[in-house]
N, CA and C atoms as an extended XYZ file, in Angstrom:
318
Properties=species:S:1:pos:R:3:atomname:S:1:resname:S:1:resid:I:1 pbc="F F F"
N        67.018        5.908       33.843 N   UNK     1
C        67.312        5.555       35.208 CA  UNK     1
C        67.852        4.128       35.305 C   UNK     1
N        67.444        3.392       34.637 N   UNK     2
C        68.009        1.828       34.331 CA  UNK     2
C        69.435        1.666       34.273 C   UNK     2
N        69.567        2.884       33.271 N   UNK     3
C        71.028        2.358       33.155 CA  UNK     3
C        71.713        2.852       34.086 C   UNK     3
N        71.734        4.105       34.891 N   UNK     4
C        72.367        3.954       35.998 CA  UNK     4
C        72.313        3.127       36.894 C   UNK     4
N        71.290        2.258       37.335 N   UNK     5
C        71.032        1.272       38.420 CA  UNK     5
C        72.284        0.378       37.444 C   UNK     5
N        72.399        0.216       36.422 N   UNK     6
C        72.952       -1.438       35.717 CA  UNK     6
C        74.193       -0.641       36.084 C   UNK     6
N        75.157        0.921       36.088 N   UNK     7
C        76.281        0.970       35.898 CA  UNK     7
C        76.539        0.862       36.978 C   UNK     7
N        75.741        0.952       38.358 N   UNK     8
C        76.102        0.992       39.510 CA  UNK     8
C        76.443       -0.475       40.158 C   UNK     8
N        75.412       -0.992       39.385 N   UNK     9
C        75.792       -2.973       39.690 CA  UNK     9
C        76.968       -2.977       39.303 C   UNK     9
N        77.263       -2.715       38.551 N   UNK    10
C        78.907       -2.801       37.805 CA  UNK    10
C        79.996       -2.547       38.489 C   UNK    10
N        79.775       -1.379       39.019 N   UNK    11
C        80.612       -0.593       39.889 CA  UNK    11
C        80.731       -1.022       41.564 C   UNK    11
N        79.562       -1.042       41.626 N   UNK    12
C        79.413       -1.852       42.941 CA  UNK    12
C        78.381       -3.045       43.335 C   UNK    12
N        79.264       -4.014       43.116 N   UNK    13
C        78.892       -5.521       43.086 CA  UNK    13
C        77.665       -5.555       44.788 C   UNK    13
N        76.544       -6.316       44.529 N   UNK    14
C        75.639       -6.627       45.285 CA  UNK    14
C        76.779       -7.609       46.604 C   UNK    14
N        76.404       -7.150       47.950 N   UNK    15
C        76.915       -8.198       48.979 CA  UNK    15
C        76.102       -8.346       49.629 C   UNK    15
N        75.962       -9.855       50.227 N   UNK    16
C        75.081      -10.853       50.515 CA  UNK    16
C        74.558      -10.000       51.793 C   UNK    16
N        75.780       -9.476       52.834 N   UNK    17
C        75.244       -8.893       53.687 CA  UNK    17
C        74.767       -7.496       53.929 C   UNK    17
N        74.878       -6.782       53.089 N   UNK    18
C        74.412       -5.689       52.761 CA  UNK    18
C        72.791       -5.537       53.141 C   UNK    18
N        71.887       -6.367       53.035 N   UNK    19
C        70.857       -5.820       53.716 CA  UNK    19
C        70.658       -6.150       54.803 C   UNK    19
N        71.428       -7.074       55.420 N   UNK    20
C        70.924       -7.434       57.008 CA  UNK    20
C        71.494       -6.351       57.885 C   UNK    20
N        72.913       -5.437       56.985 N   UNK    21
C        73.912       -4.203       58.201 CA  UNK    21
C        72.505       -3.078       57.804 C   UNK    21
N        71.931       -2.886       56.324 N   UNK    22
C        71.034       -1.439       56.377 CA  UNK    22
C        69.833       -2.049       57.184 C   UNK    22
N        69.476       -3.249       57.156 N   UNK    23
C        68.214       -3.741       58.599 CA  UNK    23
C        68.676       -3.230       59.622 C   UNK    23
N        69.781       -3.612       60.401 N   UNK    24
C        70.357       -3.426       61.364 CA  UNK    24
C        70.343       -1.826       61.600 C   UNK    24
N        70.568       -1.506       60.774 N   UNK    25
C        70.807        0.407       60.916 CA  UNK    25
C        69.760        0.962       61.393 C   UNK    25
N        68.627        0.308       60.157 N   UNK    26
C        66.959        1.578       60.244 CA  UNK    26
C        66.170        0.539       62.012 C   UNK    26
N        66.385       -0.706       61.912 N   UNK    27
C        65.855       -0.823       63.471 CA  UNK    27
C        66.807       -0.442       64.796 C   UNK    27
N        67.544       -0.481       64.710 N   UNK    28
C        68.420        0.566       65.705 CA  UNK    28
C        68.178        1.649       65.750 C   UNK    28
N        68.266        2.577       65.186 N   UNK    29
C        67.853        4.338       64.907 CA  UNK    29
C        66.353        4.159       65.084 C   UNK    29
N        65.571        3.371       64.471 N   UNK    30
C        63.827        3.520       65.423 CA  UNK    30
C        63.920        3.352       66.755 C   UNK    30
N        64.467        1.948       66.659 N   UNK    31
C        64.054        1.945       68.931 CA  UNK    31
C        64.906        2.968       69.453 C   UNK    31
N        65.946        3.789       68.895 N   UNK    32
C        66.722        4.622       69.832 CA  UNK    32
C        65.645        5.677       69.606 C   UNK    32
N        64.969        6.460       68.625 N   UNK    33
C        64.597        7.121       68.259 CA  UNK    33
C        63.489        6.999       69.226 C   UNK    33
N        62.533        6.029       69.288 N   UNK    34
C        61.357        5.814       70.543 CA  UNK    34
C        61.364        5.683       72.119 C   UNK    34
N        63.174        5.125       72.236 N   UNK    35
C        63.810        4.807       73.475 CA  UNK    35
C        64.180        6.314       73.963 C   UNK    35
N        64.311        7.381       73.378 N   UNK    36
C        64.407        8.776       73.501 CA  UNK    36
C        63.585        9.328       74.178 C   UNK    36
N        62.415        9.565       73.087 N   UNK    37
C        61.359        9.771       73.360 CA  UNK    37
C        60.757        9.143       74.764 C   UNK    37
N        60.816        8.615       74.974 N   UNK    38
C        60.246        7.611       76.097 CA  UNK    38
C        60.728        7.924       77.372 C   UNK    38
N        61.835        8.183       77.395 N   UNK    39
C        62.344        8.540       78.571 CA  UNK    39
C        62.748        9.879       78.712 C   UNK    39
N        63.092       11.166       77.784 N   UNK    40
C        63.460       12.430       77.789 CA  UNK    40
C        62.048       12.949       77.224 C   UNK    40
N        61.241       12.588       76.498 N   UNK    41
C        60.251       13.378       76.265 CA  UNK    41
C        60.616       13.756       75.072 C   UNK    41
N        59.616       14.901       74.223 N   UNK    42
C        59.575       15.785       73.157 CA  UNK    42
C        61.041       16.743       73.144 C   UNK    42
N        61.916       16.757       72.377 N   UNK    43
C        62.981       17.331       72.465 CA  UNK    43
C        62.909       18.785       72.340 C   UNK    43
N        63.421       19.759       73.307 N   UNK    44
C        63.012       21.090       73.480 CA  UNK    44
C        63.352       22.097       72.544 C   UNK    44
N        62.597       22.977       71.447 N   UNK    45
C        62.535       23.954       70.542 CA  UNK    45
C        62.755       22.816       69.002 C   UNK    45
N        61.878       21.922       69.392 N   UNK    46
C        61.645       20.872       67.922 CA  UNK    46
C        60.372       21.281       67.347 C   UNK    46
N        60.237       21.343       66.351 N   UNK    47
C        58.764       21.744       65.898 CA  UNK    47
C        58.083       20.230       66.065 C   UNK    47
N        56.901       20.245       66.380 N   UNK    48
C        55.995       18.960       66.526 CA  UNK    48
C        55.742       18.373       64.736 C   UNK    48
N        56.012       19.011       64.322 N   UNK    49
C        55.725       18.833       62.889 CA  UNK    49
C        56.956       17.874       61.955 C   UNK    49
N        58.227       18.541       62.551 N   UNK    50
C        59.329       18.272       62.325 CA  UNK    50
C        60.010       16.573       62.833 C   UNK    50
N        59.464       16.858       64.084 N   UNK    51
C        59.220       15.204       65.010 CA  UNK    51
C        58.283       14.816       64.290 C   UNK    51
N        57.370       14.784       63.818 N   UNK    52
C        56.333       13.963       63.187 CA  UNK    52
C        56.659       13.710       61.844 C   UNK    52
N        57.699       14.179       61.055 N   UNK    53
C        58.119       13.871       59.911 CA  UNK    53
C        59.371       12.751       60.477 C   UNK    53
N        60.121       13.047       61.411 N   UNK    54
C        61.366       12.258       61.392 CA  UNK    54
C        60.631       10.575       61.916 C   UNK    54
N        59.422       10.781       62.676 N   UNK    55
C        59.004        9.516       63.675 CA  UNK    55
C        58.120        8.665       62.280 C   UNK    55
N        57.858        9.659       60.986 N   UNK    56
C        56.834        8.873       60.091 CA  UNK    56
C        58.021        8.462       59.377 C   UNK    56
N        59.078        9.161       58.764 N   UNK    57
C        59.903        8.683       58.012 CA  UNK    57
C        60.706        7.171       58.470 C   UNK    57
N        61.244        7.518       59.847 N   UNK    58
C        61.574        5.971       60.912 CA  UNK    58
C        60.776        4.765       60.440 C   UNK    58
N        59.409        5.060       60.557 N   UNK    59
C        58.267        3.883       60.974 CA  UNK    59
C        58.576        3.565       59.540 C   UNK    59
N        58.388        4.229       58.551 N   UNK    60
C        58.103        3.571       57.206 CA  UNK    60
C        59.234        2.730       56.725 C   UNK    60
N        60.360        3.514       57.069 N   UNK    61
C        61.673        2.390       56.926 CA  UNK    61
C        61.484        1.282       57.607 C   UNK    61
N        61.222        1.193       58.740 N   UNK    62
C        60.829       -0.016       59.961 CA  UNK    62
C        60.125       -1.001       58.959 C   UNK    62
N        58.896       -0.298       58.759 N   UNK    63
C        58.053       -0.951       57.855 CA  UNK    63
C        58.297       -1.804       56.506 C   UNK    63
N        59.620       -0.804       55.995 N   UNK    64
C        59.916       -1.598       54.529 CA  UNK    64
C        61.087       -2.678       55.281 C   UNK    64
N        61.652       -2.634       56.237 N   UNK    65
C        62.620       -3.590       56.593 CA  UNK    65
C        61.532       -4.924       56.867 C   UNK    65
N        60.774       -4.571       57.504 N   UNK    66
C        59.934       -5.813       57.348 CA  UNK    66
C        59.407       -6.253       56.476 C   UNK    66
N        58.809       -5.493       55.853 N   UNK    67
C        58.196       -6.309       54.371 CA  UNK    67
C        59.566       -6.842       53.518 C   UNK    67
N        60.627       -6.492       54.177 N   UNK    68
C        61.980       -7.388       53.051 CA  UNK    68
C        61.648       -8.425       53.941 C   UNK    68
N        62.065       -8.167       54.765 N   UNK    69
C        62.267       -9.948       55.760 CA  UNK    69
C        61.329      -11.039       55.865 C   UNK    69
N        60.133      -10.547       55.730 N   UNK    70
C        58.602      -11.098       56.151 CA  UNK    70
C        58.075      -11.151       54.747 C   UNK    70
N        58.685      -10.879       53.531 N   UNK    71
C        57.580      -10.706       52.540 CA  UNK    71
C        58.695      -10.928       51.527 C   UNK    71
N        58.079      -10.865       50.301 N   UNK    72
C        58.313      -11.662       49.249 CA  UNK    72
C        59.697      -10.945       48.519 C   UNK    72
N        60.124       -9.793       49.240 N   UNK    73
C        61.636       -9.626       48.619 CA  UNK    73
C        62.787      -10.672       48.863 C   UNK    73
N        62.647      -11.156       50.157 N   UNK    74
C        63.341      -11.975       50.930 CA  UNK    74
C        63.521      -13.033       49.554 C   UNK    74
N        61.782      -13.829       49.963 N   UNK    75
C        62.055      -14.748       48.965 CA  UNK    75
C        62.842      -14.644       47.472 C   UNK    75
N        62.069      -13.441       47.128 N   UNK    76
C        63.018      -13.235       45.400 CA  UNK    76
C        64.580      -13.373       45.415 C   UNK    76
N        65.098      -12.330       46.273 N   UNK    77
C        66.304      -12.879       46.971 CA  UNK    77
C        66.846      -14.272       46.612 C   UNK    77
N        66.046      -14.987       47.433 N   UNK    78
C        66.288      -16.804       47.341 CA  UNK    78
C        66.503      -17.213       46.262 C   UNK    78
N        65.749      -17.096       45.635 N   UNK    79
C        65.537      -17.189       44.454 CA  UNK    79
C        66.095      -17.012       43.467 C   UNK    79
N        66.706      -15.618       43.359 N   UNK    80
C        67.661      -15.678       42.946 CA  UNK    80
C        69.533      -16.141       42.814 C   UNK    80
N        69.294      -16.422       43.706 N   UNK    81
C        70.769      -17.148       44.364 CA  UNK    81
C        70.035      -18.280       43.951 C   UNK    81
N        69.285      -18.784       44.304 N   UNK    82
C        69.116      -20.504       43.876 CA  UNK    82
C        69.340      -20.989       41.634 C   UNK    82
N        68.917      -19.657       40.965 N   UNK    83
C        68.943      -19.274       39.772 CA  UNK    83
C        70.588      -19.364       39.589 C   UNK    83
N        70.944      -18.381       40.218 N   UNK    84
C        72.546      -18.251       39.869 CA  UNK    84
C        73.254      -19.589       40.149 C   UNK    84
N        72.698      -20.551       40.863 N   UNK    85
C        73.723      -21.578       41.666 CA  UNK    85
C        73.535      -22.812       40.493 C   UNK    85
N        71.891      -22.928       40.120 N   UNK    86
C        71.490      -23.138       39.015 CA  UNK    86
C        72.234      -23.493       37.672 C   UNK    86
N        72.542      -22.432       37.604 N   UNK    87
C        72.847      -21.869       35.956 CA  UNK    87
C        74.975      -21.645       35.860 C   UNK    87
N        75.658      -22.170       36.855 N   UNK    88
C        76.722      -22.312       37.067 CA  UNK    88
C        77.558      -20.866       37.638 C   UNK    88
N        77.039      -19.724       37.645 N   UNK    89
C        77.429      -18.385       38.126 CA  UNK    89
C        78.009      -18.554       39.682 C   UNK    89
N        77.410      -19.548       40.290 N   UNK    90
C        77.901      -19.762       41.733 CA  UNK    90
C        77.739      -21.305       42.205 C   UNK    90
N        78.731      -21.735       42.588 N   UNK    91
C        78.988      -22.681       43.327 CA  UNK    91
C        78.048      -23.370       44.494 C   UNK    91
N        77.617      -24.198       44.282 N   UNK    92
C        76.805      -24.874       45.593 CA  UNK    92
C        77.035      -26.041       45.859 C   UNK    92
N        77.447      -26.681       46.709 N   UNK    93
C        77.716      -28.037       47.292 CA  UNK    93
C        76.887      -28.600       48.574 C   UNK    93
N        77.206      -29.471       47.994 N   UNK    94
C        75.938      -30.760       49.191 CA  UNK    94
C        77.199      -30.869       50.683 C   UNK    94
N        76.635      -31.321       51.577 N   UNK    95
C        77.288      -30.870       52.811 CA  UNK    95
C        78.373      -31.801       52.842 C   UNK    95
N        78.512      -33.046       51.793 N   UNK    96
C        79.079      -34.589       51.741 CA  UNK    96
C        80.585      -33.869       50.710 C   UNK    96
N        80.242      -32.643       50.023 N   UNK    97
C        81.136      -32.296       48.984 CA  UNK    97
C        81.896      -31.035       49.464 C   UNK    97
N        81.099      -30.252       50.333 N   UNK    98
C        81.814      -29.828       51.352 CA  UNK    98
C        82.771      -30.188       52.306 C   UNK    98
N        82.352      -31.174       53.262 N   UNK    99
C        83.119      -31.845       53.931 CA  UNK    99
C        84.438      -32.335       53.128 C   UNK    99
N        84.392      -32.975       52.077 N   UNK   100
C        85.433      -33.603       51.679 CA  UNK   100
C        86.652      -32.407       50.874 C   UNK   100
N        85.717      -31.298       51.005 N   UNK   101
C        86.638      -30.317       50.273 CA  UNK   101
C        87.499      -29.697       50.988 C   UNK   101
N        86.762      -29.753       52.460 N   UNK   102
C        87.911      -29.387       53.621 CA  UNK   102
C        88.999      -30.121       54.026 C   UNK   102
N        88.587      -31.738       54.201 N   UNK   103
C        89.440      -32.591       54.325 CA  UNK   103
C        90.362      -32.601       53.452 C   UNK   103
N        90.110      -32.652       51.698 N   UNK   104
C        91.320      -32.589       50.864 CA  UNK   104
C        92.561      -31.287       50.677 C   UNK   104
N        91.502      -30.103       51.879 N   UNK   105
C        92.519      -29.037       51.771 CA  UNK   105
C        93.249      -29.166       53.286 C   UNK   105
N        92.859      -29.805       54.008 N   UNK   106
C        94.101      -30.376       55.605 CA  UNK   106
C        95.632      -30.744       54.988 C   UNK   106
């Protein structure tokens, strides 16, 4: 299974914003999903069982979006970008080396 995860890095390079659009996705589709509910009720010829799988499956995504944001994936995250910036893989500049990099490109 490894090595598919490594051929897929390969194939498709990690983007920075990539988890804030799938955050964005799974908390949108919950509150619509509860904002439904809330105002139309139990949707008619749904099995209660069936709603109770889609409303547990929601919450738990909800749930793992938070434990990224609120919990220590976030940080690893950091962390890792601070590693890469580190170790010369990515570029980081002080706001003084910035600035002047804009000015020398005017």
């Amino acid at each position: 299974m490894n090595w598919l995860l490594a051929m897929m890095s390969v194939l498709i390079p990690p983007r920075p914003w990539m988890p804030s659009i799938i955050s964005a996705v799974i908390v949108a589709a919950t509150l619509a999903m509860y904002a439904q509910l809330l105002w139309f009720g139990n949707p008619k010829g749904l099995d209660p069982v069936v709603l109770g799988r889609i409303l547990g499956t929601l919450d738990t995504a909800f749930g793992i979006v938070l434990a990224y944001w609120l919990g220590t994936s976030k940080s690893s995250h950091d962390k890792d970008r601070t590693i890469e910036a580190i170790s010369g893989k990515r570029e980081v500049w002080t706001p003084e080396q910035r600035q002047a990099k804009q000015e020398s490109g005017k």
